[in-house]
C-alpha positions in Angstrom: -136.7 231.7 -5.9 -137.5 228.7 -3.8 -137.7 228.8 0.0 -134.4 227.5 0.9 -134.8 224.5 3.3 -133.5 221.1 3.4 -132.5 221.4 -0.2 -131.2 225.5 0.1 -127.7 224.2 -1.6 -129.7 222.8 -4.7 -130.7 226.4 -5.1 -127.5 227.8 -4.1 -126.3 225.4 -7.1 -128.6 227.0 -9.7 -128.6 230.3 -8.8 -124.7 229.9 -9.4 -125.3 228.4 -12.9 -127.2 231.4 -13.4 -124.7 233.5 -12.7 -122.3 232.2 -15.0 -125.1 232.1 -17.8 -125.9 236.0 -17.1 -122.1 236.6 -17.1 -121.8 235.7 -20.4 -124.0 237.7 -22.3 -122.9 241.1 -20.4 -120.5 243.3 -22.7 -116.8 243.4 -20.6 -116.2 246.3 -18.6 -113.2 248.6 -18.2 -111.2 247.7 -14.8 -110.3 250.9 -12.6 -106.9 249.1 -11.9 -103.0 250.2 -11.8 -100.1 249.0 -11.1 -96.6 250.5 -10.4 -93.7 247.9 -10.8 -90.6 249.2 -8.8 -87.4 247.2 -9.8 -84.3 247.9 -7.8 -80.2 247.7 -8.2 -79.3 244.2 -9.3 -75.9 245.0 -8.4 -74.9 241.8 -10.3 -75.7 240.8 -13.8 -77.2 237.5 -12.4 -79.9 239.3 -10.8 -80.7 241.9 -13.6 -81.4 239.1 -15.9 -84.1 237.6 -13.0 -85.3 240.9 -11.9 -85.6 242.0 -15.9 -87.7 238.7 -16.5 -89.9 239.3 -13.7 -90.6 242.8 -14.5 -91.6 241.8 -18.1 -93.7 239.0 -16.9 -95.8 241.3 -15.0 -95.4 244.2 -17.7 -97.1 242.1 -20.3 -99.6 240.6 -18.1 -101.2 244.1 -17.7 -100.8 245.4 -21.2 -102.4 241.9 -22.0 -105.3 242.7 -19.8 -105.7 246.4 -20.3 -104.6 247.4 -17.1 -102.4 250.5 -16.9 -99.1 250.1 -15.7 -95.8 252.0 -15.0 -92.4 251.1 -14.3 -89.5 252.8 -12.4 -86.3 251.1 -12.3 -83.1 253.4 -14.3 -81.3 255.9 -13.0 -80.3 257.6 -9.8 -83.1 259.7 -9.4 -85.7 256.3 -9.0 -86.7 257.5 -5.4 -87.8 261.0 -6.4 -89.8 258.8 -9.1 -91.4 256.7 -6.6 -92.8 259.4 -4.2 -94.2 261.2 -7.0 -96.0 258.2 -8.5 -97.2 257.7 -4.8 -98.4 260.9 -4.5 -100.4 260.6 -7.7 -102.1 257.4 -6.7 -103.1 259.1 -3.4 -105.0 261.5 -5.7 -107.8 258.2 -6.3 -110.3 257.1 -3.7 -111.8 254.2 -6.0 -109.9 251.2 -7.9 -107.0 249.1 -7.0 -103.3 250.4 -6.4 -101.2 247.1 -6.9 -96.7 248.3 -6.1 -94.6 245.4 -6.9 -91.2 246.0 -6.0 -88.4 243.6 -7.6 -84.8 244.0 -5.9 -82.9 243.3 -3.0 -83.7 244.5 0.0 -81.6 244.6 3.1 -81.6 244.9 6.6 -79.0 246.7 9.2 -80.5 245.1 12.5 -82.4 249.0 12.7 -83.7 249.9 9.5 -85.0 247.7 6.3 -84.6 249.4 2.7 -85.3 248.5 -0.5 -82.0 248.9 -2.5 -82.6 251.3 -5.6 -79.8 253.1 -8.3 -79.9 255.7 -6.4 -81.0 256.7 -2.4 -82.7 253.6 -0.7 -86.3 253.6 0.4 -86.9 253.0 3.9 -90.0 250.9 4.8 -91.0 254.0 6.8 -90.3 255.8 3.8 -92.8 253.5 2.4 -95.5 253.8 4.8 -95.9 257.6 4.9 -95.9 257.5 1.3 -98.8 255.0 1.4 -100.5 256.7 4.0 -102.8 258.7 1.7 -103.6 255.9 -0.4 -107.3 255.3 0.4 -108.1 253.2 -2.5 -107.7 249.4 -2.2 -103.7 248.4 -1.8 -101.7 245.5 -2.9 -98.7 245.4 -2.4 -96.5 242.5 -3.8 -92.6 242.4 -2.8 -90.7 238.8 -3.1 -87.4 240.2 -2.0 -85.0 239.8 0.7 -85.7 241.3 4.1 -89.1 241.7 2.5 -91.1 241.1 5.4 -89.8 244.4 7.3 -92.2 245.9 4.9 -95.7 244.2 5.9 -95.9 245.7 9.6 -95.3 249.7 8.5 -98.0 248.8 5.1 -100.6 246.5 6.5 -104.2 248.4 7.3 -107.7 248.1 6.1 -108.4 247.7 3.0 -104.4 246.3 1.8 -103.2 242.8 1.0 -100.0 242.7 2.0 -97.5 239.8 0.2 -93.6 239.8 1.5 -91.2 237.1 0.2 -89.6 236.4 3.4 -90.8 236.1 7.3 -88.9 238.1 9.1 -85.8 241.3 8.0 -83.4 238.9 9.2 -83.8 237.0 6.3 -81.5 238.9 4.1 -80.2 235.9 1.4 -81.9 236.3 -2.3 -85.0 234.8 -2.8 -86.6 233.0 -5.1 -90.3 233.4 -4.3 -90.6 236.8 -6.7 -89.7 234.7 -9.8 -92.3 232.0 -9.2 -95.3 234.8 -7.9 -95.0 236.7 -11.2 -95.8 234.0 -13.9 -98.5 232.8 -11.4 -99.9 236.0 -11.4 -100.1 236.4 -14.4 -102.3 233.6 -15.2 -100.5 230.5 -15.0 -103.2 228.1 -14.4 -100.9 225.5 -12.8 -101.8 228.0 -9.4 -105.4 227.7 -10.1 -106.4 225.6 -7.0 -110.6 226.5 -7.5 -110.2 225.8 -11.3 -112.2 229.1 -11.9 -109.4 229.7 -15.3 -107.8 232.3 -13.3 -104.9 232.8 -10.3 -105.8 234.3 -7.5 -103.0 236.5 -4.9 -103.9 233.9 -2.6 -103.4 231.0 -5.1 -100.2 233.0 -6.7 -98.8 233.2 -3.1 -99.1 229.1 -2.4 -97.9 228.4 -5.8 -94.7 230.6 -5.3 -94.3 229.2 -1.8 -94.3 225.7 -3.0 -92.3 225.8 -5.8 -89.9 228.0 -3.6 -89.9 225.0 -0.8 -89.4 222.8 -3.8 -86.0 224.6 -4.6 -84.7 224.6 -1.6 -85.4 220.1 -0.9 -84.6 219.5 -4.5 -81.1 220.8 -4.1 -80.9 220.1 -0.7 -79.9 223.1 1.1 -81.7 224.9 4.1 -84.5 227.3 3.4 -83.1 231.2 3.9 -86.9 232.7 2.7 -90.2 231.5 3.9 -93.2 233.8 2.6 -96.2 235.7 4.4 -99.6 237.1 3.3 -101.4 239.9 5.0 -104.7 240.5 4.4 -107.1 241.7 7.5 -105.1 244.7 8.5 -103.3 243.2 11.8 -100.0 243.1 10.6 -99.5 239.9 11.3 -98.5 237.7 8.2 -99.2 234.1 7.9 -97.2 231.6 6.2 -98.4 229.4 3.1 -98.4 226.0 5.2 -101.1 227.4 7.6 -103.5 227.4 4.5 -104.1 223.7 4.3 -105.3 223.4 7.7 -108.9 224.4 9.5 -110.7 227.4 8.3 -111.2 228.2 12.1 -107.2 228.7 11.9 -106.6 230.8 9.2 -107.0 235.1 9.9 -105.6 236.1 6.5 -106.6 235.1 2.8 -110.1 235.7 2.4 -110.0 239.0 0.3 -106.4 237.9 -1.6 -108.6 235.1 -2.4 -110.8 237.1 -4.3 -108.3 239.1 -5.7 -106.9 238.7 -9.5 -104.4 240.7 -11.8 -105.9 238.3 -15.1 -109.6 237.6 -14.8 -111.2 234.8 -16.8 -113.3 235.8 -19.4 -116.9 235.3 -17.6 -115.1 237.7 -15.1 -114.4 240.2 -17.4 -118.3 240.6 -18.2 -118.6 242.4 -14.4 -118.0 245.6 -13.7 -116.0 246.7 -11.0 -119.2 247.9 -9.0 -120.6 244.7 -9.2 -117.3 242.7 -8.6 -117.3 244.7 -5.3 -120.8 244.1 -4.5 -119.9 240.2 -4.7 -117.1 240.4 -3.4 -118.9 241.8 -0.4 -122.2 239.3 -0.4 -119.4 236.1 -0.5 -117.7 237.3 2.7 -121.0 237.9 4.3 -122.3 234.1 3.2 -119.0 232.6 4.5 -119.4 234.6 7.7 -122.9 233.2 7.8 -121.4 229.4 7.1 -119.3 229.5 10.3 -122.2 230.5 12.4 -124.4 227.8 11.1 -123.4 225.5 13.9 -125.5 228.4 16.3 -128.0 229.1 14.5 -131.2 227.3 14.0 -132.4 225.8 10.6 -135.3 228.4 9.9 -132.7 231.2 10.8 -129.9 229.9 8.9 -132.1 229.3 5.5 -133.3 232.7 5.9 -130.1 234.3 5.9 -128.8 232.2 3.7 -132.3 233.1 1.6 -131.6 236.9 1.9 -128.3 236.9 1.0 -128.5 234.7 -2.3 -131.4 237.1 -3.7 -128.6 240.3 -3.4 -126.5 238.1 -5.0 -128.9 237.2 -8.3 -129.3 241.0 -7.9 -126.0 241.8 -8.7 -126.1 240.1 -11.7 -129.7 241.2 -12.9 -131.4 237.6 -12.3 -135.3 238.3 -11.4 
């Protein structure tokens, strides 16, 4: 490969093309992926009709790509249901563990709940369920009083996407019906026009058209949305994504993060996606520390870094 100098991002170009090239002669690979979709009491036909669309928009977006996928959501005995399917997922170390709950939630100025047929679940309720979970976590609700759950759920390894910005926010919201056909692959969210959407992407897509709602019929916002991604619990709000990199703590792995993967994405395999996944980080790490470093240094690095990446993909 050449020596990365002056010209290192001519290299970085080609060794990307190369990529893609190698990416499309690999056979696709089976994703280690599941999903549980939790969908609450409507308590008014209104809201079964949106929470019933929802939950078949995401439905078909994993039997679409393969992904295995489970639904609880009828009868009074939905909570039993839940800890038992969380228990099972604890039984995994490796994959991804996506819970998307669609429902109300509400909040009694103590406790926040997520409103099912039968007993509530607590966000508490939640968290020691979760607790065992090792394997990578997202967890998607769009709901009222939604954001009571990021705090008790956020940790290493978990992207963390609540509909609202605080418990107090207890009106219906709106973002959950915008998040799920953007997650599914609706490439109007595609903002890197890499042909698929991104939880990052979904999440500004649904927080637009949300803020859209609210100016188009001219009433006052009652949800603003948060992402959770580096374990603080700390959410941050789509607005703050258009500013400074130097700003921005959360994003970086929901930005790497799909439910529907293009087609040249389809040709990795989860260990390599991973691998990636990692070495990207690592080179945007690298990118903000260029200003420090010296030209030799940085190029090596940057040197380094690119060859595990041609690795990954087989390139000599």
């Amino acid at each position: 490969m050449t020596k990365l100098k002056a010209g290192g991002w001519m290299a970085y170009g080609w060794l990307l093309s190369l990529y893609l090239f190698s990416a499309c002669f690999a056979s696709e690979a089976q994703r280690d992926v599941e999903v549980l979709i939790v969908t609450g009491a409507p308590g008014e036909e209104e809201y079964a009709k949106k929470f019933e669309k929802q939950v078949t928009t995401w439905k078909a977006a994993c039997e679409n790509s393969g992904i295995a996928v489970q639904v609880i959501g009828k009868d009074v005995h939905d909570a039993e249901a839940l800890e038992a399917a969380l228990k099972k997922a604890a039984t995994k170390s490796a994959g991804q563990f996506w819970m998307v709950l669609i429902g109300h939630g509400t909040f009694d100025n103590r406790e926040v709940k997520f409103n099912l047929r039968g007993p509530d679940v607590t966000a508490k309720q939640f968290a020691t369920w979760c607790q065992p979970i090792q394997r990578e976590l997202i967890f998607i609700d769009g709901g009222s009083s939604s954001a009571g759950f990021l705090q008790p759920l956020s940790g290493k390894n978990r992207i963390i996407v609540t509909g609202t910005k605080s418990a107090d926010e207890v009106y219906y919201t709106r973002f959950g019906e915008f998040f799920a056909p953007a997650i599914a692959g609706d490439l109007a969210a595609d903002l890197d026009q890499d042909k698929q959407v991104s939880i990052l992407e979904a999440f500004r897509h649904a927080s637009k058209l949300a803020a859209e709602f609210y100016e188009k019929e001219e009433r006052i916002s009652t949800e603003h949305a948060l992402l959770e991604d580096n374990g603080d619990g700390v959410g941050t709000r789509s607005e703050v994504f258009s500013k400074e990199a130097k700003d921005i703590k959360d994003g970086a792995r929901a930005g790497q993060v799909a439910l529907v993967l293009s087609e040249e994405e389809l040709k990795l395999t989860d260990a390599q996606r991973a691998k990636r996944d990692e070495l990207e980080r690592k080179l945007e790490t690298l990118k903000t520390k260029r200003v420090e470093m010296n030209e030799e240094s940085y190029y090596a690095e940057l040197e380094a870094l690119l060859r595990q990446l041609a690795d990954v993909y087989g390139i000599e």
